[in-house]
N, C-alpha and C positions, 0 to 999 in steps of 0.2 A: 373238515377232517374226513380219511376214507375209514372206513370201517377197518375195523383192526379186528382180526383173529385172534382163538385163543391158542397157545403155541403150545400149551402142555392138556391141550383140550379142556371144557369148560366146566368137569366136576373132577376135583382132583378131592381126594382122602389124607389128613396128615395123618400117618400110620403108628397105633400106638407100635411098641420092641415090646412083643410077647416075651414072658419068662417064666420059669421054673419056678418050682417053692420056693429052691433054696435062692432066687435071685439071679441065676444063671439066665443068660438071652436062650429063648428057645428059637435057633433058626427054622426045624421044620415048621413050628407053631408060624411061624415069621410069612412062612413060604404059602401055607392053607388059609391064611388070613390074607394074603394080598392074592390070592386065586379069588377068596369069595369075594373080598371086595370088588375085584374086578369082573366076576361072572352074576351075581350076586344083588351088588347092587352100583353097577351102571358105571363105574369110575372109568374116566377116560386118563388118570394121572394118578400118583399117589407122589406124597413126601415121605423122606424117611430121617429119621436122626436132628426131627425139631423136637419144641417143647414137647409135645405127646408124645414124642420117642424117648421122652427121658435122655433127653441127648446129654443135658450137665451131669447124668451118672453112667453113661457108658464111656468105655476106653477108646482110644482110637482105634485099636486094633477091631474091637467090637463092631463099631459103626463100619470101619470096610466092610467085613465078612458078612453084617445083615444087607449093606446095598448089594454085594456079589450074591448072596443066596437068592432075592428077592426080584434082581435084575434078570437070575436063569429064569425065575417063577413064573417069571409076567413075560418077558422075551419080548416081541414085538405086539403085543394088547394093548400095550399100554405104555404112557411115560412115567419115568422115576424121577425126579428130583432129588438131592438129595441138599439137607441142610450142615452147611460146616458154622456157624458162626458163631464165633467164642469172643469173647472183651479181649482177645490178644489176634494183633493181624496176623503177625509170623504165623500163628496155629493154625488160626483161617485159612490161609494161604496152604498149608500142609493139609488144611483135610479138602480143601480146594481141588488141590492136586491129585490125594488120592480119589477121589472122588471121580476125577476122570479117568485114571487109570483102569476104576474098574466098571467104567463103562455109562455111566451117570448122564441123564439126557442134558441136566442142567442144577443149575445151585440154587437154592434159597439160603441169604445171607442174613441173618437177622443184624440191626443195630446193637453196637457191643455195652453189656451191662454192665452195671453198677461204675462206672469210670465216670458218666456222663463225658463225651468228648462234646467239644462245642463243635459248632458244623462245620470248619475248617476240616477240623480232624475227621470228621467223618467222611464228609467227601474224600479227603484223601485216604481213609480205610476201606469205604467201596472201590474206590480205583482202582487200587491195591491189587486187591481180590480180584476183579474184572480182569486188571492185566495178566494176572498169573498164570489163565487156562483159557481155552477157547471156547468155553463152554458158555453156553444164555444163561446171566445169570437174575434172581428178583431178587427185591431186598425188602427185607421184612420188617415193617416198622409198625412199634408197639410199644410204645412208651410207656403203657401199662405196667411190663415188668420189665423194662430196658431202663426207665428212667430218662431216657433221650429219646424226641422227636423228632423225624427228621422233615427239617421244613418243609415248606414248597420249594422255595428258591434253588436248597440244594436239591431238590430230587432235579428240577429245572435244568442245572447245570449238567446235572448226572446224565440224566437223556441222553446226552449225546455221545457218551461212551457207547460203542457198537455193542457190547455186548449186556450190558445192562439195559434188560429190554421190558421191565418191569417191577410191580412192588406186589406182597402179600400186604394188605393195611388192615389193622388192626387199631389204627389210630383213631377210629369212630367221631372223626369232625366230617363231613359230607364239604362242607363249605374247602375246607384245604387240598381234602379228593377232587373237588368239583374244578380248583383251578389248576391242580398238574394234569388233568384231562384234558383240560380243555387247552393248555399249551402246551403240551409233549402228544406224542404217538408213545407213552411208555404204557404196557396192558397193566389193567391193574386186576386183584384176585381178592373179593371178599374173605378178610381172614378173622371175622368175627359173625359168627353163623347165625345172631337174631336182626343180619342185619342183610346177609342175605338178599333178599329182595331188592332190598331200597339201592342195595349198591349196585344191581343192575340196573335198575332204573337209570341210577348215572353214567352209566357205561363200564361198568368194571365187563370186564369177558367170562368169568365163570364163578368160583368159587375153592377156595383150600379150607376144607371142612373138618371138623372133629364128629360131628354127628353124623355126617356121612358116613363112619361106621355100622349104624344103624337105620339109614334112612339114605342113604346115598341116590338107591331106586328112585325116592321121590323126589329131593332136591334134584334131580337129573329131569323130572316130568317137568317142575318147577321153572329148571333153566329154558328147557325147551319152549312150553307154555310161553314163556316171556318172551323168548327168542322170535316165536310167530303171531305176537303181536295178543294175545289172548288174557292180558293182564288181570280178566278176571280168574280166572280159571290160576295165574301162577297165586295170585293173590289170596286164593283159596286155599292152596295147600299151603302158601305160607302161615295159615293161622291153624291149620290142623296140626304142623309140625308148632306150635309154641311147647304145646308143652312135655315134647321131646328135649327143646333149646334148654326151657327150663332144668328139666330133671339133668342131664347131662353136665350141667354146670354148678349143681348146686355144692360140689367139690372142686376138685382139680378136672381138669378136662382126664388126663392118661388115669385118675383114679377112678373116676365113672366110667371113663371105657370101657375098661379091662374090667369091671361088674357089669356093666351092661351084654358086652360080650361072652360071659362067664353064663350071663339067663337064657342067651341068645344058642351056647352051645359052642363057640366060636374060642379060637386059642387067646387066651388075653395074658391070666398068669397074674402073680405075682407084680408088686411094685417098688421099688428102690428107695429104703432113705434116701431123703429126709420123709417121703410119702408115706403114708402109711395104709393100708387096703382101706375098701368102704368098710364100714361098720354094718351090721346086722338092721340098723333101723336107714342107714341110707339106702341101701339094698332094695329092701322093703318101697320106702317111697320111689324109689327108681320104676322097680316093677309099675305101681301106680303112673307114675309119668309118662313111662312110655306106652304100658297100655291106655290112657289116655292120647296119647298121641297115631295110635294105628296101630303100632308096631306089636305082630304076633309074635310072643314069647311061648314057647316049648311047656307042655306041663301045664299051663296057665289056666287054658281054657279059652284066654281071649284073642 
């Protein structure tokens, strides 16, 4: 196989939807937050309007006007992705569509929840999607909270759709990544960040990060490190950042964000039922986690 590029470059950011007290999306928050991330710390791509976008609680009208604000933000720095994927294809399809309208370098599709379709239906729900826009799309598989995996076979089959030109996995089996690499050209993108590493090792091309909010800079040293063959050196900051992975996750990813962000100095805001903000004592262990992990916090001292 030839070596395959990364097509939305190889540290992409899933961006939390900064908000207001009252719950309102804050776009300029939206726009200073994908500036830092992209000057800041190193992102060569961001997502917008997935799970850390709080995608299941913004309207559609929402999710256009943050990809248009964030799309003038970033301009040519950087690529946007944006995610439309909902358990219903017709919607899909509709955020699909605006999504190119307003200018969207490419889709990330997640597998549609709670329905479980079995893989017929699936295949024919990416297809779906792929046919509807011209746009590169990945498909995000995470049966963690989709309830459906998407096999090898079907991703297999999927390949050869022109525009379905990859997956986000979050499916954390190596052995099932290991065989749609090795029989497709589809790019894959680490979409579980303590794993990072390992999935370069297999060939994944870059990463779609949640902690790359905070640590993006160095997950990008990481990528590179590995990329020039120096696997001690990526190997190293992989264990410096654990317990960054850690603290990050010890909630919802978009609720540690947006406290993480919030120590950082950074627009986060507010979070949407059914979420509820960090607590006072998660907060507290955050700080700990990440200054454990490198990352200078404001005020700190460290």
């Amino acid at each position: 196989m030839t070596t395959i590029q990364a097509p939305f470059g190889p540290m992409i950011t899933a961006m939390i939807t900064p908000m207001h007290p009252d719950g309102t999306v804050d776009y300029d928050g939206a726009a200073r937050l994908a500036d830092y991330l992209i000057t800041g710390m190193r992102n060569d791509g961001l997502v917008l309007n997935g799970t850390t976008g709080e995608a299941p609680t913004t309207t559609d009208a929402e999710k256009e006007q943050l990809l248009r604000v964030v799309l003038e933000a970033v301009g040519p720095r950087a690529k946007v992705v944006a995610g439309v994927g909902t358990n219903v294809t017709a919607h899909t399809i509709e955020l699909a569509r605006s999504a190119e309208r307003a200018g969207a370098d490419g889709l990330l599709v997640v597998t549609p929840y709670y329905s479980k379709p079995p893989q017929a239906a699936l295949e024919a729900h990416f297809t779906a999607v792929a046919d509807a826009t011209g746009l590169p799309m990945l498909i995000y598989d995470i049966p963690g909270r989709t309830g459906a995996a998407v096999a090898t076979e079907t991703l297999v089959r999927l390949a050869a759709h022109p525009r379905i030109i990859g997956v986000k996995d979050a499916k954390d089996a190596p052995g099932a990544t290991s065989h749609v690499l090795a029989r497709t050209n589809l790019v894959y993108y680490c979409g579980t960040d303590m794993l990072n590493l390992p999935w370069l090792s297999l060939g994944a091309v870059g990463v779609i990060s949640v902690v790359g909010h905070v640590v993006g800079d160095r997950l990008r040293e990481m990528i590179d490190a590995f990329g020039a063959g120096d696997v001690a050196r990526a190997r190293q900051i992989h264990y410096e950042l654990v317990p960054v992975y850690d603290g990050m996750f010890r909630n919802q990813g978009a609720v540690m964000t947006k406290a993480a962000l919030d120590l950082l100095g950074q627009p986060g805001g507010a979070v949407r039922a059914p979420l509820l903000a960090a607590t006072d004592a998660e907060r507290h262990q955050l700080t700990l986690d990440l200054t454990a992990g490198g990352v200078k916090l404001p005020g700190t001292g460290a």
